[in-house]
Structures are given as C-alpha cells and as structure tokens.
C-alpha positions, 0 to 999 in steps of 0.5 A: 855174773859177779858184774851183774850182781853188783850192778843190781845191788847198786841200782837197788841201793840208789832206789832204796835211798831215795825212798828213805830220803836221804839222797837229798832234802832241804839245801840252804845257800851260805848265810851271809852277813853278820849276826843271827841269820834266819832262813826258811824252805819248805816245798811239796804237794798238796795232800801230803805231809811235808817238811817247813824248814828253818836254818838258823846260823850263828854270825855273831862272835859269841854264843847264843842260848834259849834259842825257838822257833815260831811259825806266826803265819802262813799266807797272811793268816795266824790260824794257817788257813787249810795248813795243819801242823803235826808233831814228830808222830804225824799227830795233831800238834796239840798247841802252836808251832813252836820249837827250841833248836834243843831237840834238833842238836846233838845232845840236846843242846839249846846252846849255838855256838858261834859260828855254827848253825842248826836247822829245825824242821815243822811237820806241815799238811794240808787235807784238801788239794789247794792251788799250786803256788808259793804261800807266805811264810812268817816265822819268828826265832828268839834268842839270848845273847852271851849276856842273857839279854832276849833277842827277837828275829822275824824273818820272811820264807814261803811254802812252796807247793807244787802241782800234783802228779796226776797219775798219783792222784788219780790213783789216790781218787782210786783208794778213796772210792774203795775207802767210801764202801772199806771205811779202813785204809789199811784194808783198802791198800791190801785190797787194792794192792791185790786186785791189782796183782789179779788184773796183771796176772795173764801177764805174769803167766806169759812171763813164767811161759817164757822163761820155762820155755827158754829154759828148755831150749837152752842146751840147744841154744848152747849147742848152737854157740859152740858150733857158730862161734865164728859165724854170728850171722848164721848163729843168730839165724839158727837160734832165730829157728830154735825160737820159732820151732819150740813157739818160744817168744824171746822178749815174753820174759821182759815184755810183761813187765814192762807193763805190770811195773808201771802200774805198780809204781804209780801205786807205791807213788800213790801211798807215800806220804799221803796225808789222809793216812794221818788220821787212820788207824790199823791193827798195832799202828798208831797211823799209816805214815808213822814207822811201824814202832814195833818193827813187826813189818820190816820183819814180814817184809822179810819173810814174804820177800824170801817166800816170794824169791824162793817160790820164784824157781822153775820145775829144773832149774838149779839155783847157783851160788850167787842167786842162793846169796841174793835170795837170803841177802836181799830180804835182810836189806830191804828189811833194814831199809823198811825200817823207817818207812811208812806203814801204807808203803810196807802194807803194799809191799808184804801184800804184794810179796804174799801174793806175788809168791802165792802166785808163783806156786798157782802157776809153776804147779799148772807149767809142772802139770803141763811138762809132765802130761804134754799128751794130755795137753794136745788131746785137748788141743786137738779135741777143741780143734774138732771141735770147732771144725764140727761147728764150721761143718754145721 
C-alpha cells in the first residue's frame, strides 16, 4: 500500500512540475569564443504567450556593466508586425522592448563578471494564429567594458513558432463560440468546465455503480482467496462468477475514466497560456494568465479539493490511515503548486473540484437510496417489465 502511495505521489509530483514548468525551459549549447557572446531561443505556438530568450556570457578578462538588451526586429519589421511584447504582468509593454540584465541578477546587479553569464527573458504574444515557421529575430546588447567605454553587439536568432495542437485549438474554437454570447472568459471557463462535467456524468455514475458493487463483493471475493490460494485457475473461475452473479462489471471503475479524463485534459491544454486571457479581467484578477496575486485561488483549490476527497466515500466503507494522510496532504500540495499558476487553469480547476464534489453527494444519496430500499428497486423493475409485456400483448 505504502509502494502505491508513494508511486502517485511521484506521478503527482512529475505532473505538477511540468505544469509549473520547470522540468526544463530554454537550453543554450556553451558560448564559445572570446568576448561578449549573445545568443537568442524563443519557441511556442501562435495564440499564446511565449518566452524570447537572450544568454548573454562574459568571454572577456575583466567585467562589464551597464549592460541591456534590445529587441530591434522581428522578421524584417521594427514595429514586430502581429507579435506583441508584454511586460512581467502580461500587460502592454507601454515602450520598446528593452531590458538591463539588472532585473534578471541576483541582487539586482547590472554588473557581469567575467566569466559569467546572465539570461534575460521578453514576454512575446501574438493575437491571431500566424504560419508555423521560424521568424528572424534581431537583437542589439550594449555594454561598458572595465574602462567605462560603450560597447555595441547585434546579434541574429529566430522565434520559432511551431504548428498548432488541434485538439487545443478546436477547443479554444470552442471557448470563443461561448465568449460571443458570455463576452467574460472567466464565466466562460467556469461554464464550460461544467457542462463539460454534465456531459460525463452517466460515466461517472457507472463508475461510483461499480465500485459499490465491488465494494460489496469484496468478503466474497476474500473468502475465495483463502479457499483458492493454491489453485489460481479455479480461483479466478469462481471470482469470474462471484462478478457475474452480483451483474458487477469489473473494469467499470476504470473504463469511464479512461473516457471522461481525455476530454478534460484537452480542456486544461486548452486554457494554459492562451493569449486571449491577456486582455480579460475577472473579479479580483487583473487578468487570467497573470498568478492570482492575492493568492485567494490556491486557498480554494484547497477547499474544493478536500471537499471533493471527502465526499468521494462510499455508503460502508472505512477510511484507512493512509487515505485520511492523502486526503489532507494532497489538497495542501496542489495548493502550494497552484500557487504560480494561471487563473484561467485554477478557474477550471476549483470549478470542476465543486462540482466533482457536489456530483459525488447526488449520486452516493441515490446508491444510499437504492441499498436501503432494494424492494423498491425490483417493484419498479418488475412494474416496467409488466408494463412492456402489456404493450407487447396489445
């Protein structure tokens, strides 16, 4: 049990550090040579929000100061044709894109030591799908040597915009069809987030079925372990029976969300850092790409998430150490993680958490309903059965 644990805690860990990004980002090969080297990496996807780095690296023998950075072109034009700079907040960038390496240094140093190296980073949009393709980049740094004189270094680099997830984009299709009549993305993400959960949720109903079902079977299924531990063929012939007996589907735990969990990744993809979400507003949020900077939801991500762990127990069943660990644990990790994450993903997420829960009660009350008045159930089985003969009659 303590293995399984720990082995969803990992895969729960390696998720959460992709979405926050920092299982990798931008890699520069060495700077060789001597001098002031200036290399350039940006990639992404049209309608998104992405990242235009520039590795500057110290090759002299003494240091340098004063030093910035400027963006001068993009594919030939000065005014950036459709791509938009932003600033640290996903705003406008009120200005030209200029940077000093004094606000990507620690203690905000506008010194690089020789030696050393330094990478600053330009927020880069565009607002409407353009061609996948590399597009010219041309950057300018300058810098004053040990001796105060003013040193110039235009260097060459692309943005490299990659083809669309179509998926994603169908998708995103989706969101703006509800943003024509809901003109308010926040509103839009929470309704779609849950018809979405109303579409799924036969599926999650044959789920809660199934595993109540073999919930109930389970001394039975004990009993039969004990009896046939040493013959497995006939074991799994008499739990074959034990399945079919009590109409149990074995796999119904697992099959529907094998179905449901595609659907609702596409949507996550979908609202991370789309570009759109820039420009919106919502409640407290300056925007929905922007971390929420009162923190206000991370702290109801962790509430709907307990909510939505709690309200996920079956009518009988007892809660063992381990599972009450993870029920209290879980919430508090995500909610750290979702710290720096994106309003639109956190909208989704607490959305789909309350209504997960709220889910959850509908259809433990209706198993609870059914276990304790199982006559009523075959009275109306058996009057619908009547029923339909009389029609057959007629």
């Amino acid at each position: 049990m303590k293995r399984k644990i720990l082995i969803v805690l990992v895969g729960v860990a390696l998720f959460a550090i992709m979405l926050t990004g920092c299982a990798g980002g931008v890699q520069f090969p060495k700077a060789s040579g001597t001098g002031v080297i200036v290399q350039i990496a940006g990639s992404g996807r049209a309608m998104q929000n992405l990242p235009l780095a520039v590795r500057i690296t110290n090759n002299t023998n003494d240091f340098i100061s004063d030093v910035k950075v400027r963006v001068v072109s993009i594919d030939g034009k000065t005014d950036f044709g459709d791509f938009k700079f932003l600033d640290q907040n996903y705003e406008p960038l009120n200005g030209p894109p200029e940077v000093s390496i004094s606000e990507f240094t620690k203690n905000h140093s506008n010194v690089l030591e020789s030696g050393k190296a330094v990478t600053v980073v330009f927020n880069v949009t565009t607002y409407k799908y353009i061609d996948p393709r590399a597009y010219p980049v041309k950057v300018e740094v300058t810098y004053k040597d040990s001796n105060g004189k003013l040193h110039t270094v235009t260097q060459n680099g692309v943005i490299d915009i990659v083809k669309q997830n179509v998926l994603y984009k169908w998708m995103r299709n989706l969101i703006e069809w509800f943003h024509h009549f809901i003109p308010n993305y926040g509103l839009d993400i929470i309704l779609l987030t849950i018809l979405i959960k109303l579409a799924v949720h036969p599926l999650t109903r044959i789920q809660f079925k199934s595993t109540t079902g073999m919930q109930k079977i389970q001394p039975e299924i004990n009993k039969l372990r004990q009896k046939y531990k040493d013959n497995p063929q006939k074991l799994n012939q008499e739990v074959m029976k034990v399945y079919k007996e009590h109409d149990v589907n074995m796999f119904g735990g697992c099959l529907p969300l094998l179905v449901q969990w595609p659907l609702l990744f596409i949507l996550f993809g979908a609202l991370t850092n789309y570009s759109p979400f820039n420009l919106e507003r919502f409640l407290w949020l300056p925007n929905l790409n922007r971390p929420d900077p009162y923190y206000i939801l991370p702290v109801l991500v962790l509430v709907s998430m307990y909510l939505q762990t709690k309200t996920s127990q079956l009518p009988g069943q007892e809660m063992d150490q381990n599972t009450k660990l993870m029920m209290y644990f879980m919430p508090v990790l995500f909610a750290v993680w979702s710290i720096k994450w994106a309003p639109s993903i956190l909208l989704y997420w607490v959305t789909f958490s309350l209504v997960q829960a709220a889910e959850q009660i509908y259809i433990i009350h209706i198993l609870e309903s059914a276990m304790k008045n199982p006559k009523t159930k075959k009275k109306t089985e058996s009057k619908k059965l009547k029923d339909g003969n009389k029609k057959d009659e007629r």
